[in-house]
N, C-alpha and C positions, 0 to 999 in steps of 0.2 A: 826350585824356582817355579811360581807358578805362574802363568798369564793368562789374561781372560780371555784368549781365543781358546786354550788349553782349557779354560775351568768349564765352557761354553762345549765342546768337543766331551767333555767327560762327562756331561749333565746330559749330553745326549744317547747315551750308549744306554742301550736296553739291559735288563737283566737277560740268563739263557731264559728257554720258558720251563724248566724244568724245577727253575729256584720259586719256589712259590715263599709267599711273604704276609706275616699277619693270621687273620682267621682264616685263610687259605690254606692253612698249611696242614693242621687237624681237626677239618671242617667234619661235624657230621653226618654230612652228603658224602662229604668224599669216601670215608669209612664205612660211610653205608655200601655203599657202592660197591669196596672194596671188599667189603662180605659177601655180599651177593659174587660176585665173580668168582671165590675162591670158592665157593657152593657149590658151583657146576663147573669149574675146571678140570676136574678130572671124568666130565663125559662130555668133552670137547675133542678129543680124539678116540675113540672108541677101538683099537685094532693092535693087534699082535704082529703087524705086518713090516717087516724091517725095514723093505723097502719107504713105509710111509714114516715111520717112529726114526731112523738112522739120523745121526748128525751131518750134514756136511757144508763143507766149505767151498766157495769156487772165487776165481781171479777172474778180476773184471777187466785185465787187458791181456789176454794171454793168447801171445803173438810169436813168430819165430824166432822173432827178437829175442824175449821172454823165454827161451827155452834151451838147457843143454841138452845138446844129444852126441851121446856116443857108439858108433858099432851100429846104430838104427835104434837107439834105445834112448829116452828120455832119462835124463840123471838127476838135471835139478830143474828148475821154475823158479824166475825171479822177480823182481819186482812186485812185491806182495803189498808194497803202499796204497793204502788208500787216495780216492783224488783229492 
């Protein structure tokens, strides 16, 4: 069932901005570009240095709450949702 406050509601809703649409999509600005970038991306970070190249991850609310501990010892971390 459709109504026009509904078809009015749905005409309004943006695309993400990540959907590109049309000549937009394999524009030859965009691919130029995209060449250019993969050119010099590998001396974008220039170092051996673990500290700097290492992956990591962290929790954005990590609180007592958030935290088992047993013996004085953390066991697990919860709440890993994003907001």
């Amino acid at each position: 069932m459709t109504s026009s406050t509904g078809t009015q509601a749905a005409a309004r809703q943006k695309s993400p901005r990540w959907i590109l649409s049309g000549s937009m999509a394999l524009s030859e600005a965009h691919l130029s570009l995209l060449r250019k970038y993969l050119r010099v991306a590998p001396y974008l970070l220039l170092t051996d240095d673990p500290d700097l190249v290492a992956s990591t991850i962290w929790h954005t609310d990590l609180c007592a709450g958030n935290l088992f501990v047993d013996k004085g010892h953390i066991t697990s971390v919860i709440d890993w949702l994003g907001p």
